[in-house]
C-alpha positions as CSV (number, residue, x, y, z in Angstrom):
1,X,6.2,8.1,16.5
2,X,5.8,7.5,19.7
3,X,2.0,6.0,22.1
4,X,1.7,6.1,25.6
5,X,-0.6,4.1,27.4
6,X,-1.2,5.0,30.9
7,X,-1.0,2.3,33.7
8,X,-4.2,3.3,34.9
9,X,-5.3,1.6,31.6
10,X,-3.0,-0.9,31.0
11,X,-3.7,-2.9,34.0
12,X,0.2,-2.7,35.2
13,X,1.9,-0.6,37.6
14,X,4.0,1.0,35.1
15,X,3.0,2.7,31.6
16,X,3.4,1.0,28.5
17,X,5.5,3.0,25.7
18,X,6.3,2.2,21.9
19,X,8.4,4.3,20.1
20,X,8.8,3.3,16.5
21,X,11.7,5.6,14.5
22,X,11.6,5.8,10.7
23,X,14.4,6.4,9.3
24,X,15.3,9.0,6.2
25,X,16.9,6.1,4.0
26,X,15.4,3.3,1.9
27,X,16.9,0.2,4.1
28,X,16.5,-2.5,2.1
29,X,18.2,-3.4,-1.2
30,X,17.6,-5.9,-4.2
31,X,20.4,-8.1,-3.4
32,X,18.9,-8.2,-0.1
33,X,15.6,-9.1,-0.8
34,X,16.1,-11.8,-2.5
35,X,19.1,-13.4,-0.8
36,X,16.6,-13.1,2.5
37,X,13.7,-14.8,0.7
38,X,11.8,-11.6,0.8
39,X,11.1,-11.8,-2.9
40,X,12.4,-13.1,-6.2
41,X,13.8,-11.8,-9.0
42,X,10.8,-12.7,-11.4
43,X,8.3,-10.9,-8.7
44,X,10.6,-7.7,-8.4
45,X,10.8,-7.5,-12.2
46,X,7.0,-7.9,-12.1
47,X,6.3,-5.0,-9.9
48,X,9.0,-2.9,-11.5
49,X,7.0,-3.1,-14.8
50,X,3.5,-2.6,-13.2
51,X,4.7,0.4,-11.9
52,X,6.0,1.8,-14.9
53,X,3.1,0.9,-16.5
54,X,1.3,3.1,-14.0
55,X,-0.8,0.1,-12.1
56,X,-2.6,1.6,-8.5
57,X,-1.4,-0.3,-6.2
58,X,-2.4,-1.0,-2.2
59,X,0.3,-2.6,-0.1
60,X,-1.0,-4.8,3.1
61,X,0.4,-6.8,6.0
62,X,-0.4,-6.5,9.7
63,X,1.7,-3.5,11.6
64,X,5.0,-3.8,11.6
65,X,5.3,-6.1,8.3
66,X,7.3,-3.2,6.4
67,X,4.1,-2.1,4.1
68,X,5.4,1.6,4.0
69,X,9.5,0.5,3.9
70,X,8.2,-1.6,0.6
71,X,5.9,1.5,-0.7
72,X,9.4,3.6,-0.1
73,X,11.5,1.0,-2.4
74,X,9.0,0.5,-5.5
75,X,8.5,4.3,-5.5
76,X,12.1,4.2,-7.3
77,X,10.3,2.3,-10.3
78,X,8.1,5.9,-10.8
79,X,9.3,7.4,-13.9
80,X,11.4,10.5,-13.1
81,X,9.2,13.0,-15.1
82,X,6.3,12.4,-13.1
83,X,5.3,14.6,-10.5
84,X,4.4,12.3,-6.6
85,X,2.9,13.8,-4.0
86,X,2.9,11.9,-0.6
87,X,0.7,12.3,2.0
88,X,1.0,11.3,5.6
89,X,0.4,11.8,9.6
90,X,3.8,11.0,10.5
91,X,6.5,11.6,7.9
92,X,8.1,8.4,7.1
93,X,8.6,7.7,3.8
94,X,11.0,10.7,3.0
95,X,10.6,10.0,-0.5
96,X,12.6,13.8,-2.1
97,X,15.4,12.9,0.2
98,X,15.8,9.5,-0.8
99,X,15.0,10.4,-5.1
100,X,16.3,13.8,-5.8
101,X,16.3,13.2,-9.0
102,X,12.5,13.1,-8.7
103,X,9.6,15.7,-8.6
104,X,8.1,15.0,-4.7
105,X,5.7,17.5,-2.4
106,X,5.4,16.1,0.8
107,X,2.6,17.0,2.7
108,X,1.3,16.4,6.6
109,X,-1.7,16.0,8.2
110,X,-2.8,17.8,10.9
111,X,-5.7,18.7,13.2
112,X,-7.3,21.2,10.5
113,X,-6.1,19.4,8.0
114,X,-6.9,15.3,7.3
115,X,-6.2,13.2,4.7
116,X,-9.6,13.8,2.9
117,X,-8.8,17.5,2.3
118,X,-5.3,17.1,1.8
119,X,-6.0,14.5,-0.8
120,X,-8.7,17.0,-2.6
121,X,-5.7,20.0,-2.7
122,X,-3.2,17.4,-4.2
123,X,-5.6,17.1,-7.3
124,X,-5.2,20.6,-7.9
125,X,-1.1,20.8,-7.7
126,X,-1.9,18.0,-10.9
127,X,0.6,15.0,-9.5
128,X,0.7,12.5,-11.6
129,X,1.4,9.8,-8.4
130,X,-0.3,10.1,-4.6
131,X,1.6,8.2,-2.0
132,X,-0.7,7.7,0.8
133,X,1.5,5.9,3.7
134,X,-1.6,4.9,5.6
135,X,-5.2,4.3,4.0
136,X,-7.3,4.3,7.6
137,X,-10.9,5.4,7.3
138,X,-13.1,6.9,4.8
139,X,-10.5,8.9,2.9
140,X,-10.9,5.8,0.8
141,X,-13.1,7.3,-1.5
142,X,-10.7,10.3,-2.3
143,X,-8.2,8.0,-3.4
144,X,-10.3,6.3,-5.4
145,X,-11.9,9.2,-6.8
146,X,-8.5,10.6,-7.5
147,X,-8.1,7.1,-9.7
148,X,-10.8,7.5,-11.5
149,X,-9.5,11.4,-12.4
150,X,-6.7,9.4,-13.9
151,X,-3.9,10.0,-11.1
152,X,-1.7,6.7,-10.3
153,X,-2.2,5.3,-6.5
154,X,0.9,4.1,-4.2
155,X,-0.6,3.3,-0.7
156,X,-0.8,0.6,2.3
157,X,-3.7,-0.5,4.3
158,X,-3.9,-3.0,7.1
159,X,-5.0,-6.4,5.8
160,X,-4.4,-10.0,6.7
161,X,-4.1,-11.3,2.3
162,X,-4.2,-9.3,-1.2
163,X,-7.6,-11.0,-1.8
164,X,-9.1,-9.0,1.6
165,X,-8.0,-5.8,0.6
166,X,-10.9,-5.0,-1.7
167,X,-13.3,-5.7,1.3
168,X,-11.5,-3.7,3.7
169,X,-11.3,-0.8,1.6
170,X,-15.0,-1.2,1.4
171,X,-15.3,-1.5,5.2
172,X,-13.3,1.5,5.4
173,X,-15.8,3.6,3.5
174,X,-18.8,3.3,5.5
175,X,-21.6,2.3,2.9
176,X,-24.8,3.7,3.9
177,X,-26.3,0.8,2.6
178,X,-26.0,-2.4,0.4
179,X,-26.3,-0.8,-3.0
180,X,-23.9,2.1,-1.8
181,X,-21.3,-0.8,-0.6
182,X,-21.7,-2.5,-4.2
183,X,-21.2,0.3,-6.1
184,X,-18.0,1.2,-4.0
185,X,-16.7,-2.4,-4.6
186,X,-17.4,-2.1,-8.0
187,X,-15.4,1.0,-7.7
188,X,-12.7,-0.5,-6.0
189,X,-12.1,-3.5,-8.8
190,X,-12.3,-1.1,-11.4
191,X,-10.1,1.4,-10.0
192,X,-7.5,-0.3,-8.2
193,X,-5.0,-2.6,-10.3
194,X,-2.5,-4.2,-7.9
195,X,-2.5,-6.0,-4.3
196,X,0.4,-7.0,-2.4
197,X,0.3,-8.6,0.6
198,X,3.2,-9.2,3.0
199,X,3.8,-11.9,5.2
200,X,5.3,-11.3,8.7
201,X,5.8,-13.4,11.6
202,X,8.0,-13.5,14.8
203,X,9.7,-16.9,15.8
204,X,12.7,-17.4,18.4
205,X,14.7,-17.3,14.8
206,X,13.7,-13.7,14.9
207,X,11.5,-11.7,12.5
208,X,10.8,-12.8,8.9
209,X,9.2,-10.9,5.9
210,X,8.1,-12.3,2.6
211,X,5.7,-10.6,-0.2
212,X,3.6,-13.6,0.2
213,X,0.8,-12.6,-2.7
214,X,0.5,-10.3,-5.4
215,X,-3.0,-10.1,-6.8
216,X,-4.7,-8.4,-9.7
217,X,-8.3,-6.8,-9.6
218,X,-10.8,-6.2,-12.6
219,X,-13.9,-6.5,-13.5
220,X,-15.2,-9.1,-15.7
221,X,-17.0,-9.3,-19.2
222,X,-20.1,-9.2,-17.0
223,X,-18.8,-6.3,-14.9
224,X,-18.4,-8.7,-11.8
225,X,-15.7,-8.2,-9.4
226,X,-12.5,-10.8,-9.9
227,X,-9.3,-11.4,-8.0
228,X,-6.6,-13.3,-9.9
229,X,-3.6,-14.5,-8.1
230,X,-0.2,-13.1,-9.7
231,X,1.8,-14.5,-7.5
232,X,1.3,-16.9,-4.5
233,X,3.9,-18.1,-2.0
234,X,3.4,-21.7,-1.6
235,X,4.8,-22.1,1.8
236,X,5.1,-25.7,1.5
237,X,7.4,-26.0,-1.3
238,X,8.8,-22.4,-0.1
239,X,8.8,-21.4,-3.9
240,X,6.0,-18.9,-5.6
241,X,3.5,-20.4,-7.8
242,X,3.0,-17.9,-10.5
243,X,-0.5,-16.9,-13.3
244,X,-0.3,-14.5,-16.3
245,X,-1.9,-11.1,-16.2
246,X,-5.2,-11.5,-16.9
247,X,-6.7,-8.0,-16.7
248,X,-7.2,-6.1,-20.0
249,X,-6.5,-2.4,-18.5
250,X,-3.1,-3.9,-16.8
């Protein structure tokens, strides 16, 4: 993926160019993880089993915090008899080449075709997982009409915690109005089970990664919308502070 930003914008004399490579493999292990601090062992075996249980999930960080290199790892949890589809604008999560042994379609977007529509023509090929690399914009309310149609949800969004990303997804689908935007937040609670968020920041020690929350979403006996705290990284004691699974559907 490469963006070019002309020095006629940029306010410099020369352009300024990212190029950002993906590569093919899964890059990072569970020995890894949890030697680095990245995660631990109770929290991996946590997500393992809320995958298998077939829990949406929405993966969120700030760009460059891993969100689709984590997406790519936990898609390994999917049992192998279940048919993914993923979906994406630039292919990065290579997910047939790095499971063979699993069912996977890959589809791009392109100028005729967005993620709203390709979303719609996954339905019909009856996956029983969509991995969406990048929720964006209003495409929102595909995936979460795909949820409520009973197909399981693997997908990142950009959010600064796991308790924001309800509200951004709202954000993201451009309520007409108030009772349109509490109706889609209902929809949101109801429909999506998991939130991870990942911590990133840049020191002069280098880069560091942690999954720094893990939330769960539900509505209450009252059908009000509640965020319960799996996991939380307590970054003064540098240890997780763990709840029990509270929601009834999980």
């Amino acid at each position: 993926r490469v963006s070019v930003i002309h020095n006629s914008v940029n306010g410099s004399d020369y352009p300024a160019i990212s190029i950002r490579k993906a590569l093919m493999k899964v890059r990072i292990t569970k020995e890894d993880m949890i030697s680095n601090g990245y995660i631990s062992l109770e929290l991996l075996k946590l997500i393992k089993v809320l995958i298998e249980a077939g829990s949406n999930v929405m993966i969120a960080g700030i760009t460059g915090s891993g969100k689709t290199e984590l997406l790519r790892y936990i898609a390994r949890y999917i049992r192998d008899n279940e048919a993914i589809i993923t979906i994406e604008d630039t292919r990065e999560a290579y997910l047939e080449q790095n499971y063979p042994n699993k069912y996977v379609m890959a589809l791009k977007s392109s100028e005729d075709y967005g993620f709203s529509e390709l979303i719609r023509a996954s339905l019909r090929q009856n996956p029983a997982w969509i991995c969406v690399s990048e929720t964006r914009s209003e495409e929102v309310l595909d995936l979460l009409n795909a949820t409520e149609t009973g197909h399981k949800l693997i997908s990142t969004i950009h959010a600064d915690s796991a308790r924001a990303i309800p509200n951004r997804m709202v954000s993201m689908a451009k309520a007409k109005d108030g009772s349109e935007a509490s109706r889609i937040n209902k929809q949101v609670y109801e429909n999506i089970d998991i939130g991870i968020y990942i911590y990133y920041h840049v020191d002069e020690n280098g880069s560091h990664r942690l999954v720094g929350e893990v939330a769960e979403y539900m509505l209450d006996e009252y059908g009000k919308p509640r965020c319960h705290m799996l996991a939380d990284y307590d970054y003064t004691q540098n240890k997780y502070v763990y709840e029990k699974i509270e929601s009834k559907k999980i």
